[in-house]
C-alpha positions as CSV (number, residue, x, y, z in Angstrom):
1,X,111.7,-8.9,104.5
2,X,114.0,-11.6,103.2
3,X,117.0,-12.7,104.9
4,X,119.1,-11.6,101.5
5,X,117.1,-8.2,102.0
6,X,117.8,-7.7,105.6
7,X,121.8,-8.4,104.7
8,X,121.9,-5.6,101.9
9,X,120.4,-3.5,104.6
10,X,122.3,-4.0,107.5
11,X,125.8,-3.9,106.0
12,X,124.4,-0.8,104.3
13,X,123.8,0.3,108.0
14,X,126.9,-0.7,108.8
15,X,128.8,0.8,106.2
16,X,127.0,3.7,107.3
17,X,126.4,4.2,110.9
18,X,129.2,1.6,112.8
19,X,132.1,3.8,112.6
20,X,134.0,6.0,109.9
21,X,133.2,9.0,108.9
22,X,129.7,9.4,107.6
23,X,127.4,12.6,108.6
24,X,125.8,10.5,111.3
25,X,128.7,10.0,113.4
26,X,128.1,11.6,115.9
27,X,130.5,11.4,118.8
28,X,130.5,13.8,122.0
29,X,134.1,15.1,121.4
30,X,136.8,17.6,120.7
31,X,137.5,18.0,116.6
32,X,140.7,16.0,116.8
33,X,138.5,13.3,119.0
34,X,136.1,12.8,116.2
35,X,139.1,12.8,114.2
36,X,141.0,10.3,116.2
37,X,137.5,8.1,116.2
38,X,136.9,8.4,112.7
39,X,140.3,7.4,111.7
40,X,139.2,3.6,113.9
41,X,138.4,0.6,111.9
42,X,134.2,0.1,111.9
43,X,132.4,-2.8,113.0
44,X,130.9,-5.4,110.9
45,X,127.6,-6.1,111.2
46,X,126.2,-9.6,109.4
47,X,122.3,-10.9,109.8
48,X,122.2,-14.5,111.4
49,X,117.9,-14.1,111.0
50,X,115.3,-12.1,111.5
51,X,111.8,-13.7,112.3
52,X,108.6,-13.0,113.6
53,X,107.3,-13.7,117.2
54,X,104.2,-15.7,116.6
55,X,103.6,-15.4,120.7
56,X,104.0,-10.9,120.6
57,X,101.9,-9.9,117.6
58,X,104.0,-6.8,116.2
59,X,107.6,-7.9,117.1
60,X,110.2,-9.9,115.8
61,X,113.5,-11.5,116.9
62,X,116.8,-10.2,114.5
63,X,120.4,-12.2,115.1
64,X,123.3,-10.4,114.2
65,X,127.1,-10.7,114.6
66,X,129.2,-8.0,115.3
67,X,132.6,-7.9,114.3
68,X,135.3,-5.8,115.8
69,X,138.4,-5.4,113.6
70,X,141.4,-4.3,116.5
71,X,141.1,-0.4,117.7
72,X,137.3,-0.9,116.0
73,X,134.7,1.9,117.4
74,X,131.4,2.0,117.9
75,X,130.2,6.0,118.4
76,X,126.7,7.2,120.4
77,X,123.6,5.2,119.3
78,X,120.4,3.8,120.9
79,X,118.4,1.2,119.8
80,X,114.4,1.0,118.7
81,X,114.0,-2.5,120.7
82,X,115.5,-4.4,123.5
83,X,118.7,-5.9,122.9
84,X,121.3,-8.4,124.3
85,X,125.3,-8.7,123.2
86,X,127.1,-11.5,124.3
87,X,130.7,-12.0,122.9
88,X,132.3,-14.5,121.3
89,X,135.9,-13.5,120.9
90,X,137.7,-11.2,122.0
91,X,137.2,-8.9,124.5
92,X,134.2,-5.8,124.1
93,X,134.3,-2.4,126.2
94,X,130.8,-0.9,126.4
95,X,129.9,2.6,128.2
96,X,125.6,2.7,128.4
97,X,123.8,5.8,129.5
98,X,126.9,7.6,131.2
99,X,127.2,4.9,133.5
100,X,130.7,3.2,133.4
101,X,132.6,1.6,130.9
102,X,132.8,-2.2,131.4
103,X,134.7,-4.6,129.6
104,X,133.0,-7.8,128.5
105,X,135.3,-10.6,127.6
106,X,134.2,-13.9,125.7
107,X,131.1,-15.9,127.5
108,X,129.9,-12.3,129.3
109,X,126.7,-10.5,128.0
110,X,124.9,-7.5,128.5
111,X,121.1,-6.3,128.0
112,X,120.3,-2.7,126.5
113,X,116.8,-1.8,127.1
114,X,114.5,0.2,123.7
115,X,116.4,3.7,124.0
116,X,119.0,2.9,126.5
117,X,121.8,5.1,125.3
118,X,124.7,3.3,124.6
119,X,127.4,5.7,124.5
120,X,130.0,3.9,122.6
121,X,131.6,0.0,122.2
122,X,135.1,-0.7,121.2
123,X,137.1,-3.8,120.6
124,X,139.7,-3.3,123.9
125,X,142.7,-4.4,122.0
126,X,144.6,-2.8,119.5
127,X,145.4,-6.1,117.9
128,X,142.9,-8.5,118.3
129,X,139.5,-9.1,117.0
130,X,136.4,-9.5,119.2
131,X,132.6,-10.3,118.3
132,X,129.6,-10.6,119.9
133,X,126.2,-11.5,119.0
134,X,123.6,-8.9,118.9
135,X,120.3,-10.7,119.6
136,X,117.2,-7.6,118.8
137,X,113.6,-8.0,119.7
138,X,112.1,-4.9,117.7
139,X,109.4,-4.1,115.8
140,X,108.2,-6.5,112.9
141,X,109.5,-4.8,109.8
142,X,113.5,-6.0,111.0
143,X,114.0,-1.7,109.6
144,X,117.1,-0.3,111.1
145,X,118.2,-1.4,114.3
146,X,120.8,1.4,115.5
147,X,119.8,5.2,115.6
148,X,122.4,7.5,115.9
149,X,122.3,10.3,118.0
């Protein structure tokens, strides 16, 4: 798949399945907390690469940055492959498999393992952006990289 390819189809994604209000927003909440989530900005997702792993036959490597507008939301998802977030800017809180929230501030990272429920990320400020880098080692195709629950 083409880098221009992967870009349609991640900001599709995106446009989709990072936030708002689509069917597959699926948060764990009270009506007026889905509400109350769905009225956030969504992230923005944008492809840095995707390339295959000449040294793990079936895998490949997919770069993407993650852009959260302030008060952005990330709802309930998992992930296909193992994946790592380190932010840039900003500061990122993060809540996987039930464990606790954490807040990740520019320079910190954190690894997902394939299927680790992430149960949500937010930018932690209401007025300032954050990023991070979403670095993805998945199956070949570089196909969707977020399932939601």
């Amino acid at each position: 798949m083409s880098l221009a390819s992967l870009g349609v189809l991640l900001l599709s994604a995106a446009a989709l399945n990072w936030g708002g209000t689509s069917g597959m927003d699926h948060l764990m909440h009270s009506n007026s907390g889905e509400t109350a989530a769905a009225a956030r900005p969504a992230t923005i997702v944008r492809p840095v690469s995707c390339e295959k792993l000449p040294n793990v036959p079936g895998k490949s490597i997919t770069t993407v940055v993650v852009e959260f507008p302030p008060n952005a939301f990330s709802p309930r998802h998992r992930h296909p492959g193992s994946v790592t977030a380190f932010v840039l800017k900003g500061a990122v809180r993060s809540q996987l498999n039930g464990g606790p929230a954490e807040t990740f501030t520019v320079g910190q990272s954190w690894f997902e393992p394939p299927g680790t429920i992430h149960m949500f990320a937010e930018n932690a400020s209401a007025t300032e952006p954050a990023s991070l880098l979403a670095t993805f080692v998945a199956d070949d195709d570089c196909g969707p990289l977020t399932i939601f629950d």
